[in-house]
N, C-alpha and C positions, 0 to 999 in steps of 0.2 A: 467629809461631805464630797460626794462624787457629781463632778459637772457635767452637762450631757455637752457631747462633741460638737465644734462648730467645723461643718463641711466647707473647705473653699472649692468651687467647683473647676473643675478643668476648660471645659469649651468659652465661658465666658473670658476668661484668661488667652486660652494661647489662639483662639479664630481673632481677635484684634492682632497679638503680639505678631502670630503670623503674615498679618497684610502688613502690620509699618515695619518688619524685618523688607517686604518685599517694595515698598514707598523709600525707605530709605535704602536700600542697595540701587531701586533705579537713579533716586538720586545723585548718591558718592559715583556710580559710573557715567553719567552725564556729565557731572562737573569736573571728572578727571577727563574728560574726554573716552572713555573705556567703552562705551555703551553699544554693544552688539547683543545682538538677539541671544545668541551662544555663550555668551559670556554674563547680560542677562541671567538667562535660564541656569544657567552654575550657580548664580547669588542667589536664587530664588528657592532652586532644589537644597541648598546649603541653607539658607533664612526657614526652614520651613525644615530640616533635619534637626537643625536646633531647638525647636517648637516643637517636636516629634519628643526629643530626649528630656527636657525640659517634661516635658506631659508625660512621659515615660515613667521619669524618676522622683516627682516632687509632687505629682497631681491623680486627683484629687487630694486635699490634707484633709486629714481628721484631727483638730486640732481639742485639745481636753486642757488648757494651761491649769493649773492646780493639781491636777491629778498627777500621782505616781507614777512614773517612765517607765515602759515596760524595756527590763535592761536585757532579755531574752531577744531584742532585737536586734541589739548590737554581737556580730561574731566579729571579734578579730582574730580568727585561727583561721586560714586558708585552709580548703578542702575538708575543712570539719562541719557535720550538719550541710551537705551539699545538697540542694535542693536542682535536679537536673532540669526541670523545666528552665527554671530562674536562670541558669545557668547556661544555657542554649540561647535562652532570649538575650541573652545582657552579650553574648558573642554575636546573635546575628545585628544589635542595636549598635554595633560601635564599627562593622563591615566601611561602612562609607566612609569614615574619618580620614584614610590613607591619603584617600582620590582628593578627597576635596579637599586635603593641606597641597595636597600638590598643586590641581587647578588652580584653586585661589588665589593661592601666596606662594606659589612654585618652592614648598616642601616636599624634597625630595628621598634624605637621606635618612634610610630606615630609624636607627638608632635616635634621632630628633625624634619621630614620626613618633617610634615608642613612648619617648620620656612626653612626648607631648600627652598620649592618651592615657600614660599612666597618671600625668597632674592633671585630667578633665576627669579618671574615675575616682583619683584619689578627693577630688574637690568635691564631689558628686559623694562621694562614702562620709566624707566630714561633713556635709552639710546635713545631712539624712542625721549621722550619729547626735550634732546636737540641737534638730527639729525632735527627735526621740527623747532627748535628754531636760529638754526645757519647754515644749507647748504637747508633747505625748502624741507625737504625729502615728501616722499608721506603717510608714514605711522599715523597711532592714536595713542597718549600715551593715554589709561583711566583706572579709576581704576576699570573698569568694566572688564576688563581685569586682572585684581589683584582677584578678587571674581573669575572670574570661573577661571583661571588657578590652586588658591589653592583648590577649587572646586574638581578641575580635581585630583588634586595630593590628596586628600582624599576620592575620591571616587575609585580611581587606589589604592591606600594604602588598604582600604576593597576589593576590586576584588583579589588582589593579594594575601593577607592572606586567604580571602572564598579558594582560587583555593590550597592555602596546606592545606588543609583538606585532599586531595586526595594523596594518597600513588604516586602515577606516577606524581603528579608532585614534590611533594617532595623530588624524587630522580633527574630529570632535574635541580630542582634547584639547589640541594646539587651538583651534577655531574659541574652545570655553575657555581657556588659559589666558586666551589675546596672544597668544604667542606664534610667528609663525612654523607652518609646518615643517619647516625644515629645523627650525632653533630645536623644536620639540626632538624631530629625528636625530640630531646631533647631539643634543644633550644626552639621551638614551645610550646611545652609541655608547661619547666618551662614558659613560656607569659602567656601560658591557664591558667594553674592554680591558 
């Protein structure tokens, strides 16, 4: 017996999850004392990137619990059944990861940066594989998906470093970072050198 799908919808979900991401960052930087506009606006664009990936990757669900797992959704062969839209989109959705480890929590060094995005798409590909495996959601776990999303987060990790070369952005970020402008330009520095 085949159950008809129950839809969890996306907008009633993440337009809440998105304002108390951005209620609770004004908060925690208030009570830390952290609370600038620029710094703000980083938690915000970050609180609201999350809710972006989150709606991305998990939303809407088509959920069937009884029914058969369609197991043609799980690849685990990298570059097999490569789907190039899929594949573009999941590089340009993981672009900002770099910056905003860095801004945030002053995550700097690449190789973290990497291992960091590879456990956010591996976490992202295991949960998909067992929403597939046990309620017959609609989504793909593949490792094709693990390839461009760290893809994504090191080619975002070089755009974001190219872009402080530039004096104006060097001070946005130090200003989002809370950090001052010079810690930012000396930090740089010591990397370059």
């Amino acid at each position: 017996m085949r159950n008809d799908p129950v839809v969890v919808p996306a907008l009633p979900i993440l337009l809440p999850l998105g304002v108390l991401a951005m209620v609770v960052s004004w908060l925690l930087l208030r009570r830390r004392g952290l609370l600038t506009p620029m710094r703000l606006a980083a938690c915000w664009f970050a609180g609201w990137y999350a809710v972006a990936v989150l709606g991305a990757t998990f939303l809407p669900m088509h959920l069937a619990p009884g029914s058969p797992p369609q197991l043609f959704r799980i690849n685990p062969l990298p570059l097999y059944a490569l789907r190039p839209t899929d594949f573009v989109l999941n590089v340009v959705m993981t672009l900002p990861f770099a910056g905003l480890l860095d801004i945030l929590f002053g995550i700097r060094d690449r190789a973290r940066v990497l291992r960091l995005g590879l456990m956010l798409s591996a976490s992202i590909e295991i949960t998909q594989a067992v929403l597939i495996l046990t309620v017959h959601d609609n989504r793909w776990a593949e490792a094709n998906d693990l390839v461009s999303n760290v893809l994504g987060v090191y080619l975002g990790w070089l755009a974001f470093h190219a872009l402080l070369r530039f004096g104006t952005v060097r001070r946005v970020v130090g200003s989002a970072a809370g950090a001052p402008v010079s810690q930012v330009q000396d930090d740089r520095a010591a990397r370059a050198g």
